[in-house]
One Martini backbone bead per residue (centre of mass of N, CA, C, O) as a GRO file, in nm:
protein
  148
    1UNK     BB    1  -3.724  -4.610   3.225
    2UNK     BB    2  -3.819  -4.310   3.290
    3UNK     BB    3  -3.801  -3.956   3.202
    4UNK     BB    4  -3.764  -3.924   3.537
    5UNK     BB    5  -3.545  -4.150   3.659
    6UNK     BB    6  -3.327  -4.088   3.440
    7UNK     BB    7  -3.241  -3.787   3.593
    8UNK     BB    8  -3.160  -3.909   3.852
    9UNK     BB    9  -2.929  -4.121   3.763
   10UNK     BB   10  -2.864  -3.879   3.566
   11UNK     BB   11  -2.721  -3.631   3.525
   12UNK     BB   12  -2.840  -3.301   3.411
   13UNK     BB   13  -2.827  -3.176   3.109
   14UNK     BB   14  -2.833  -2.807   3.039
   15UNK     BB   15  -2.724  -2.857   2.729
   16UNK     BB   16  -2.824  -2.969   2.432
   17UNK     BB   17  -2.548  -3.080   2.364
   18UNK     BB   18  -2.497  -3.270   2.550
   19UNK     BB   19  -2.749  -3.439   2.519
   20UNK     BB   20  -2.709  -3.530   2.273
   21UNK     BB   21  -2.428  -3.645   2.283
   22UNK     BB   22  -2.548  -3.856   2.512
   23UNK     BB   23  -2.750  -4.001   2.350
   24UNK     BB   24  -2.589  -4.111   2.117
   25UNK     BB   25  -2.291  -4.198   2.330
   26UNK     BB   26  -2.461  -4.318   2.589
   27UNK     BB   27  -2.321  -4.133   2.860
   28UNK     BB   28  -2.606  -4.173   3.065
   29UNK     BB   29  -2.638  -4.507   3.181
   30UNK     BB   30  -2.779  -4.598   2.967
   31UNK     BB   31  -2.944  -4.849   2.798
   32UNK     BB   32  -3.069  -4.973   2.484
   33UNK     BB   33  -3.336  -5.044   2.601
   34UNK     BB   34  -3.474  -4.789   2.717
   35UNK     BB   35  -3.504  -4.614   2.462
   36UNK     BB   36  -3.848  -4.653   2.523
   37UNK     BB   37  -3.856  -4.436   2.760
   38UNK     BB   38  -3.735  -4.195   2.599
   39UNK     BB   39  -3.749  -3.854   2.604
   40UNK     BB   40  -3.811  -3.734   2.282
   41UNK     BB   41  -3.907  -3.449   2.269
   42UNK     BB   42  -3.631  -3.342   2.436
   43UNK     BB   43  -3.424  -3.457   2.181
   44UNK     BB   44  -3.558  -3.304   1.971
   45UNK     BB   45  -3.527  -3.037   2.083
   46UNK     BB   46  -3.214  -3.050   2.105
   47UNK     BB   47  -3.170  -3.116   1.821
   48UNK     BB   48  -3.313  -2.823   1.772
   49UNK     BB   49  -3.104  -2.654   1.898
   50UNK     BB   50  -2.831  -2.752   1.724
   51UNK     BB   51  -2.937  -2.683   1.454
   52UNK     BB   52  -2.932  -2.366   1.530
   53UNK     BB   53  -2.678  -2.333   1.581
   54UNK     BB   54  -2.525  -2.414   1.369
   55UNK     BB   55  -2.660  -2.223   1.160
   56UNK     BB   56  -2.567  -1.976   1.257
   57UNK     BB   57  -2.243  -2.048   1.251
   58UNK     BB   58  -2.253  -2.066   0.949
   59UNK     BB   59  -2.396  -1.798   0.917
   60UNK     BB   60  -2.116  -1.640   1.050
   61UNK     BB   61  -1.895  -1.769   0.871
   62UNK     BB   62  -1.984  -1.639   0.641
   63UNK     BB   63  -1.999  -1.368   0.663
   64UNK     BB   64  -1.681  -1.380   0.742
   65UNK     BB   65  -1.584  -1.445   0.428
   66UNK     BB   66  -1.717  -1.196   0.319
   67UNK     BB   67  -1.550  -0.987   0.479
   68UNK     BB   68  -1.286  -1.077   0.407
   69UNK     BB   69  -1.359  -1.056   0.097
   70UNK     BB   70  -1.397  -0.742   0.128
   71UNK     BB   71  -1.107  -0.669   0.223
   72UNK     BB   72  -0.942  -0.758   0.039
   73UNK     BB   73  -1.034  -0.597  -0.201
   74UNK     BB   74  -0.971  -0.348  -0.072
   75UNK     BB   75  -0.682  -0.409  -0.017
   76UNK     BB   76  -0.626  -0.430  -0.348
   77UNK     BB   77  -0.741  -0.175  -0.438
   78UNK     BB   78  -0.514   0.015  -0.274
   79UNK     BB   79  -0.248  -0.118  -0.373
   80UNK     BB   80  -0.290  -0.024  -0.658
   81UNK     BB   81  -0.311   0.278  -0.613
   82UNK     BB   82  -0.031   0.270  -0.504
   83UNK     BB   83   0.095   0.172  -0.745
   84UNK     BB   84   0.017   0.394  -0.934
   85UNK     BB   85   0.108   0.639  -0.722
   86UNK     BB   86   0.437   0.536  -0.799
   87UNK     BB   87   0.441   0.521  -1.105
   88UNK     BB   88   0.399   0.872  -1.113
   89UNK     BB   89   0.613   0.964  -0.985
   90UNK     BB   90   0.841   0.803  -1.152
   91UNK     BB   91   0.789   0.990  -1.397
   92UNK     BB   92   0.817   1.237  -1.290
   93UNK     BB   93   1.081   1.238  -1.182
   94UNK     BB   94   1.221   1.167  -1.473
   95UNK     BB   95   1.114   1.422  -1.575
   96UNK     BB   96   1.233   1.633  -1.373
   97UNK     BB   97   1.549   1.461  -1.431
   98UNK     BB   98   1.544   1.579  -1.743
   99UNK     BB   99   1.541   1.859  -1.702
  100UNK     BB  100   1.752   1.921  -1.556
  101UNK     BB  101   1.975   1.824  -1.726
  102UNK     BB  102   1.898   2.020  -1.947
  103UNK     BB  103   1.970   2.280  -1.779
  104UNK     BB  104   2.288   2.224  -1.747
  105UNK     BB  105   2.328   2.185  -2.043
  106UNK     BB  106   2.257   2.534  -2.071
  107UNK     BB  107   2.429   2.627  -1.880
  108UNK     BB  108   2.713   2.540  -2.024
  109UNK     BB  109   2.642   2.637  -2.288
  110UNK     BB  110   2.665   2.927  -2.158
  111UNK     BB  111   2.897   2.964  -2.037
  112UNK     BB  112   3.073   2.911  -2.230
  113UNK     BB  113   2.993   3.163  -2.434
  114UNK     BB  114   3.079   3.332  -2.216
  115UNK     BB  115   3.379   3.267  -2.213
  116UNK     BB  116   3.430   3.338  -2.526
  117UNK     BB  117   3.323   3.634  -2.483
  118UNK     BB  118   3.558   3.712  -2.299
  119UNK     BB  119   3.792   3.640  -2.442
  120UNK     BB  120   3.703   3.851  -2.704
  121UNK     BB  121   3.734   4.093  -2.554
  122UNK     BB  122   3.984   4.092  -2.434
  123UNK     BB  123   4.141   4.072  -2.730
  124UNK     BB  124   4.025   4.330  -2.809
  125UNK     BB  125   4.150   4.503  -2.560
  126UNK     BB  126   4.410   4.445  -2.649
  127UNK     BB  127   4.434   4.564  -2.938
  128UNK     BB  128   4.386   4.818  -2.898
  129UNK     BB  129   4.568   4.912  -2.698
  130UNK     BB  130   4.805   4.826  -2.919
  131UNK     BB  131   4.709   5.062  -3.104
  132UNK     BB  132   4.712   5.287  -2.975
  133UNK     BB  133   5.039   5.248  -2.903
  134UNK     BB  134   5.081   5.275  -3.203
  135UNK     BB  135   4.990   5.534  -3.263
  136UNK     BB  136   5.167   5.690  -3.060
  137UNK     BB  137   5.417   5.588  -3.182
  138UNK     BB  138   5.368   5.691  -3.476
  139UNK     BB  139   5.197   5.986  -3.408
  140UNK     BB  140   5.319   6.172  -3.188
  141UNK     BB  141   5.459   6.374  -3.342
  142UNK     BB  142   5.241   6.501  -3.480
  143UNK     BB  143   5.115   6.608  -3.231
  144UNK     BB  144   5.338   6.796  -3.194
  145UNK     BB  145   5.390   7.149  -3.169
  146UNK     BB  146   5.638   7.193  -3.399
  147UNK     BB  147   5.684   6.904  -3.590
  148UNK     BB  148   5.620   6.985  -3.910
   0.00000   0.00000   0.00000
């Protein structure tokens, strides 16, 4: 049968890859002995359009590895900065809750001294007072006059 027969005989293939895998896999319903028969330079033909087709995929493959790797890596160092800049906000944070600790503990203990000055002012205001009223009242006749 020659490669004219047999086109007529079974279906033709339209896609390179099909006809190739027809070519191999038998399924053109041509015996092996037609083989000698067979249309060879369209089966290299085919068998080269399919190892293009092929070669395109790998290389479409990797390329597609190579963005995933570079979009990782892009993706790694992305967190890595956002993780920078929690540990430094956390570091200021501790930072900022320690002055403000200190900034409490100088409130109180100016409150304190302040508290102690009003205390002891109180009880000089109160010693005067008291000085004062024992003074009117031993000296106060001394300062009548015409009591001397």
């Amino acid at each position: 049968m020659s490669g004219s027969a047999r086109a007529t005989a079974a279906p033709p293939e339209s896609d390179p890859v099909d006809r190739v895998v027809a070519l191999f896999s038998g399924a053109d319903g041509t015996a092996p002995a037609a083989a000698e028969d067979e249309d060879w330079s369209a089966s290299l033909l085919a068998v080269r359009g399919v190892a293009a087709r092929v070669r395109e995929m790998q290389k479409r493959a990797r390329d597609s590895v190579r963005e995933a790797q570079r979009t990782m890596r892009e993706a790694d160092a992305t967190a890595r900065a956002a993780e920078d800049r929690a540990r430094h906000a956390e570091a200021t944070m501790r930072e900022a809750v320690a002055r403000a600790e200190r900034a409490e503990e100088q409130v109180r203990l100016a409150a304190e001294r302040a508290d102690r000055a009003e205390a002891r002012a109180t009880e000089a205001h109160m010693w005067l007072r008291r000085m004062h009223e024992c003074m009117v009242s031993e000296f106060g006749t001394l300062a009548e006059p015409g009591r001397l």
